[in-house]
C-alpha positions in Angstrom: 3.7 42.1 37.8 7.4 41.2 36.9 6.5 37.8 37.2 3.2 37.9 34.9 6.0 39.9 32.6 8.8 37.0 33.1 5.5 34.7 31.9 4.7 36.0 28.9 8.1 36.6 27.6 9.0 32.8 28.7 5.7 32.1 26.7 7.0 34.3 23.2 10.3 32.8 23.4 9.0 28.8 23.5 6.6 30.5 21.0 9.4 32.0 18.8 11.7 28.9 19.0 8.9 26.4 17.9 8.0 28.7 14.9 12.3 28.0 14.3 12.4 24.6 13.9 12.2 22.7 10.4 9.5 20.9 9.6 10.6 17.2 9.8 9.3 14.9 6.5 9.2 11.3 5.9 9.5 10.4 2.6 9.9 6.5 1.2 10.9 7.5 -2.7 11.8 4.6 -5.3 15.4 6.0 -5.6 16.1 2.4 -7.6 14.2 0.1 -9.5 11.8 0.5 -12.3 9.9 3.3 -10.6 13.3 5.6 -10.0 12.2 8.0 -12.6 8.6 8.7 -11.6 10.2 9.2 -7.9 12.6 11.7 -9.5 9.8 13.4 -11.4 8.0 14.0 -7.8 10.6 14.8 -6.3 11.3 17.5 -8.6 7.6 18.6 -8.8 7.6 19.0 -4.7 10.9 20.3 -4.7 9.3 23.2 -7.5 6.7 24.1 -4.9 9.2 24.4 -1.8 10.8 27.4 -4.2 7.3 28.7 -5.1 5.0 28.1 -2.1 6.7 26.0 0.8 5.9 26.6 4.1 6.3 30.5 5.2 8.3 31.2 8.2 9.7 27.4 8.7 12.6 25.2 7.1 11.6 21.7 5.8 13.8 19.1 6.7 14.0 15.9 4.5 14.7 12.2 5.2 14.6 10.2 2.1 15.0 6.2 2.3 15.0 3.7 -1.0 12.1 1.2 -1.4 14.4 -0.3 -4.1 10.7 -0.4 -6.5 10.3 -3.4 -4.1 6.9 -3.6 -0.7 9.2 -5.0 1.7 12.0 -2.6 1.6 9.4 0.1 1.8 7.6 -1.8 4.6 11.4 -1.7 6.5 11.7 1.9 5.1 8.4 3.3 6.4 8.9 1.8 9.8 12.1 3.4 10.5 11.3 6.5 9.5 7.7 6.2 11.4 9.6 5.5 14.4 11.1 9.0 14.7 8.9 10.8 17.5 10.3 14.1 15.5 8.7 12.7 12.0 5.3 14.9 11.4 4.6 13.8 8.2 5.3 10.9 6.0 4.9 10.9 2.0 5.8 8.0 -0.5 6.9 8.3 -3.8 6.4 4.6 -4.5 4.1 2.3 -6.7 0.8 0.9 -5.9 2.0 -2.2 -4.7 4.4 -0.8 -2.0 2.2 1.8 -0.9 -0.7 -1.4 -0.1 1.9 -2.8 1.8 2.4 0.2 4.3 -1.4 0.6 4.5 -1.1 -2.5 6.8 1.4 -0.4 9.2 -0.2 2.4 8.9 -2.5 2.6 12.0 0.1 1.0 14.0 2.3 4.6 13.6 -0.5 7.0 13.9 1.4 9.5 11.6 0.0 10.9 8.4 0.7 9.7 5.0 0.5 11.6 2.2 1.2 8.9 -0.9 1.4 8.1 -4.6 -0.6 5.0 -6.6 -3.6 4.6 -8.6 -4.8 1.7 -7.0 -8.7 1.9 -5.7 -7.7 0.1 -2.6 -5.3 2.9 -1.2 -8.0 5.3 -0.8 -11.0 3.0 0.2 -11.4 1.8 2.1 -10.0 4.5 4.4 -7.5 3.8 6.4 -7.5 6.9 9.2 -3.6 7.7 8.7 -3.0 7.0 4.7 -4.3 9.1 2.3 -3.8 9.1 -1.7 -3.8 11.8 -4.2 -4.1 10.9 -7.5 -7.9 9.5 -8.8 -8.4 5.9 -8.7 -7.8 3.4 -11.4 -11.4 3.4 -12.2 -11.4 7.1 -12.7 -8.8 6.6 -15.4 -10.4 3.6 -17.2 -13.4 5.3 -17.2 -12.3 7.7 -19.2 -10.2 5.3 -22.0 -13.1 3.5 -22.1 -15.6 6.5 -22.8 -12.7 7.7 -25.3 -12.7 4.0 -27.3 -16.5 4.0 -27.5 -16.1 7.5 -29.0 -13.8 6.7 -31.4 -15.7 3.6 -32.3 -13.1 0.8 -31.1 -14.8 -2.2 -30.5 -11.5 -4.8 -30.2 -9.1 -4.1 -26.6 -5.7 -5.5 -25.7 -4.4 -4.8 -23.1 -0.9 -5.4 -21.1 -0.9 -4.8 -17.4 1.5 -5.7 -14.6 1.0 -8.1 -12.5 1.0 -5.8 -8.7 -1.7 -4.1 -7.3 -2.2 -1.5 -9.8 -2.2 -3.0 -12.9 -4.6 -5.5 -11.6 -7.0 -3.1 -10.6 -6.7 -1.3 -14.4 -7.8 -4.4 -16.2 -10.2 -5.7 -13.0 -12.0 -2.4 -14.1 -11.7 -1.9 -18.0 -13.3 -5.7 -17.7 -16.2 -4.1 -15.0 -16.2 -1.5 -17.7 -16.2 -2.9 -20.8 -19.8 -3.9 -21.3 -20.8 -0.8 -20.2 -19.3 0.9 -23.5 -19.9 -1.9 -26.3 -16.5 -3.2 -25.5 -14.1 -6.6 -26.0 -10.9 -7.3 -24.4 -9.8 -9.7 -27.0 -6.0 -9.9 -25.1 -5.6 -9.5 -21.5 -1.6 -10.3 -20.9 0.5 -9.3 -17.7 4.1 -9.0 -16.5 6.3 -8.1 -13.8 7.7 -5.2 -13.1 10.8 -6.0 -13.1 10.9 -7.7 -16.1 12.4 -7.0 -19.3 11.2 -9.3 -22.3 7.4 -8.9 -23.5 8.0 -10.6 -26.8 5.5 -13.4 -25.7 2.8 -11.1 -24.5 3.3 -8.9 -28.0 3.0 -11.8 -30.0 -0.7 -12.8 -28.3 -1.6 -9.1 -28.6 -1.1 -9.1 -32.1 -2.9 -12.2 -32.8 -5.6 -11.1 -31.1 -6.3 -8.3 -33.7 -7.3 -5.0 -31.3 -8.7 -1.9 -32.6 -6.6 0.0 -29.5 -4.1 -0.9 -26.9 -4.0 0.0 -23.6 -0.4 -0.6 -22.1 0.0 -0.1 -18.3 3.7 -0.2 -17.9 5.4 2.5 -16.2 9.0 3.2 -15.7 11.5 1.0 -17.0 9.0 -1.1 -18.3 7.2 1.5 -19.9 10.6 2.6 -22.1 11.1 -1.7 -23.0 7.2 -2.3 -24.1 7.4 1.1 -26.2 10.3 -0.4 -28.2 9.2 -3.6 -28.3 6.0 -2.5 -30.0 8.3 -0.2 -32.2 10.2 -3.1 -33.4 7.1 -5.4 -33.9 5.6 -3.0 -36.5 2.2 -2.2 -34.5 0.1 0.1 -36.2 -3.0 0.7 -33.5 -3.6 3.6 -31.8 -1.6 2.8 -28.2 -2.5 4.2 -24.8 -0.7 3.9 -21.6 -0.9 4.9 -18.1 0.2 8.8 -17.4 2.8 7.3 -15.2 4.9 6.4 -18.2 5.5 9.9 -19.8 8.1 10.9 -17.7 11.6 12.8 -18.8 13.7 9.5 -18.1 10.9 7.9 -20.8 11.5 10.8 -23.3 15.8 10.6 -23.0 15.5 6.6 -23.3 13.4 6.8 -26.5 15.7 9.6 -28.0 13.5 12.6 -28.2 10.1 13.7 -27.2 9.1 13.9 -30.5 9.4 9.9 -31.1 6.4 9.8 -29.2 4.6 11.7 -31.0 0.6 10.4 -31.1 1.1 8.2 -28.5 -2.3 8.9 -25.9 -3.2 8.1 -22.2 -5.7 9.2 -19.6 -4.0 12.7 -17.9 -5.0 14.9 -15.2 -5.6 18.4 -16.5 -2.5 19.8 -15.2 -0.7 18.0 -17.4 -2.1 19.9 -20.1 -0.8 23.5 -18.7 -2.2 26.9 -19.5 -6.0 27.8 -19.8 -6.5 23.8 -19.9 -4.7 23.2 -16.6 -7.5 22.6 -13.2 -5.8 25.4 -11.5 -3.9 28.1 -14.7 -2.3 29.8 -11.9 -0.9 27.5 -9.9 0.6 25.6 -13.2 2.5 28.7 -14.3 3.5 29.1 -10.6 5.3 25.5 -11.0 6.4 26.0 -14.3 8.1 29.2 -13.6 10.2 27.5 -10.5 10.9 24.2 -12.7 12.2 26.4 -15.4 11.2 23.9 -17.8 7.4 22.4 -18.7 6.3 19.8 -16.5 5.7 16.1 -17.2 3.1 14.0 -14.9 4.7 13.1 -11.9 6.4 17.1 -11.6 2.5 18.1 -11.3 2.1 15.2 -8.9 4.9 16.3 -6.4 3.5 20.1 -6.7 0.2 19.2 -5.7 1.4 16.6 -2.7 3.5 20.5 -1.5 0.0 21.9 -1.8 -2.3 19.4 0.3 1.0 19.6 2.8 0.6 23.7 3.1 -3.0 23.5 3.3 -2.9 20.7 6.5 -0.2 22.8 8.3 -2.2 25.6 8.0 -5.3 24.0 9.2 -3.7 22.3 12.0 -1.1 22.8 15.0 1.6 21.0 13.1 1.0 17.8 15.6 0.7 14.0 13.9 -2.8 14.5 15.2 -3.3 18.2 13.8 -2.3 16.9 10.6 -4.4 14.1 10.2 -7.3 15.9 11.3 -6.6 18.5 8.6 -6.3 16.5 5.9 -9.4 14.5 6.2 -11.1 18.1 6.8 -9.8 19.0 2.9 -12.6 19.7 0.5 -11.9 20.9 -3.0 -8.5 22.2 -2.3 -7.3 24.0 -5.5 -4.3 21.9 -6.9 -2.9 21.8 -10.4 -4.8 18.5 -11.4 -7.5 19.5 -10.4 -9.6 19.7 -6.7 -8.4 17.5 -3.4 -11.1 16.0 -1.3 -11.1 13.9 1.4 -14.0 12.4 3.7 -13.8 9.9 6.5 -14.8 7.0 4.2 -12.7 7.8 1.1 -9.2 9.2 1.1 -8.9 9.3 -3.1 -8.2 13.1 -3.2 -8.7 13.6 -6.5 -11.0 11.9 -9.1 -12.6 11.6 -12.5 -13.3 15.7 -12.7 -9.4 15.9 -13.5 -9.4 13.5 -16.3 -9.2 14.3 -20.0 -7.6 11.8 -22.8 -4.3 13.3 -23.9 -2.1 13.0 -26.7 1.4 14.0 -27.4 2.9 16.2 -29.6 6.7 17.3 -29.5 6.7 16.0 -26.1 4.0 18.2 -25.0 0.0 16.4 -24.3 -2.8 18.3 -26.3 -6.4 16.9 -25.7 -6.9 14.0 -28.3 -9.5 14.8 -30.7 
């Protein structure tokens, strides 16, 4: 009897001591480079849902290594941090292109991968171990496409980078296009690091659009906004939600300058009654202590899919990635997460409305 007693208190204590230690997180963030403030943005967003959700009854420990905005150091990033046995999770807070080039390693780690981008090609085809969480770039040209036919814009320019994601926004607004009575009459690129777009301006103009679509994000979301300032364009300008960021706000002097500029946003964005999930948007908002931009409601829904997989799971690499592809409309503040075996998108066009800004704040456009 002593020894069945010895048993089960041996059993409680490994139990007890387990339930002690922190939960160990992987995270590749863009800590430099042009995508250092939406990594900051996320980080502040996940950081918001630690204070207001986290993970009850267990510590989460961070390791955060720079990408430098650049797919080999994130390539040399994820590996060393995939190579901790103690690692259970991995997220990255780093552009389209960086996060295609860890979807090559990704099978080779076998630990889960919660990460950023756009792209289509994150999230299908599926790789077992990676999955995304923001729609797809068709999702969002979609829905500038169905807002230009609206407004009865015939004429598109549009300025996309040259990586993975902004080649898959004007691969398909071109798929699109047709579909909605459209012409791209300018289709101009650049890199991501660069930091003249005089020449691309200057062939937008001359082109004569109705509407621009601008896919810049970062950096090079602050240098095309004052470039177009300076050039005196007059047509309604959209850009990719990634660019309306605080950093984006500071570097153009107030919120307020940008007042009318549009671009495809998830719901949360919105906040309130218009939010995908009103609760859980005042639940961020409250921790932040300020409102959220983009990437804040990004980072608080990447918390979110992370409780919901360690609740559904035994906290193992395995558990994890089991759970996660189990997810099926899990409330978040942009709207529902849902993954299947062939498509780890998470969320998708239902979280999608064409926003405008006001005072630094997005209001659906009319």
């Amino acid at each position: 009897m002593k020894k069945w007693l010895w048993m089960i208190a041996a059993a409680l204590f490994a139990h007890a001591a387990a339930a002690q230690q922190p939960v160990k997180i992987g995270v590749v963030a863009s800590l430099s480079g042009g995508f250092a403030a939406a990594a900051k943005d996320t980080m502040d967003g996940f950081q918001a849902w630690e204070k207001a959700h986290g993970l009850p009854g267990r510590k989460i420990a961070l390791e955060v290594l720079d990408d430098e905005t650049n797919p080999v150091s994130a390539s040399n990033a994820f590996r060393r941090i995939a190579s901790d046995p103690d690692v259970q999770l991995i997220y990255l807070f780093i552009p389209s292109n960086s996060v295609m080039a860890v979807k090559s390693l990704a099978s080779e780690f076998k630990v889960p991968i919660i990460a950023g981008g756009a792209a289509d090609a994150i999230g299908i085809p599926a790789d077992p171990w990676l999955f995304k969480v923001a729609p797809a770039v068709r999702d969002f040209m979609t829905v500038f496409s169905q807002y230009a036919q609206k407004k009865g814009y015939k004429r598109i320019a549009s300025l996309n980078s040259t990586d993975a994601f902004g080649q898959a926004e004007i691969t398909n607004l071109k798929e699109l296009a047709p579909k909605y009575g459209l012409q791209i009459v300018a289709a101009e690129t650049f890199g991501v690091e660069d930091t003249s777009f005089n020449a691309q301006l200057t062939r937008i103009r001359s082109a004569k659009p109705d509407i621009i679509y601008n896919g810049a994000s970062g950096r090079a979301a602050i240098l095309t906004w004052r470039a177009l300032q300076q050039m005196g364009f007059k047509q309604p300008l959209v850009v990719t939600q990634a660019a309306v960021s605080k950093a984006f706000f500071d570097a153009i002097g107030s919120p307020s300058a940008a007042d009318g500029l549009m671009t495809p946003m998830q719901s949360g964005v919105f906040g309130g009654a218009a939010a995908a999930d009103a609760k859980l948007y005042a639940e961020m908002a409250k921790a932040m202590g300020r409102t959220p931009v983009y990437f804040n409601t990004f980072g608080f829904d990447v918390g979110l899919i992370t409780e919901a997989a360690f609740k559904g799971s035994n906290g193992t690499r395995q558990g994890l990635r089991d759970a996660l592809e189990a997810m099926r409309d899990l409330p978040a503040v942009n709207g529902p997460v849902t993954y299947t075996t062939k498509d780890h998108t998470g969320q998708n066009f239902r979280s999608i409305v064409m926003g405008k800004l006001h005072g630094g704040k997005p209001v659906p456009a009319d």
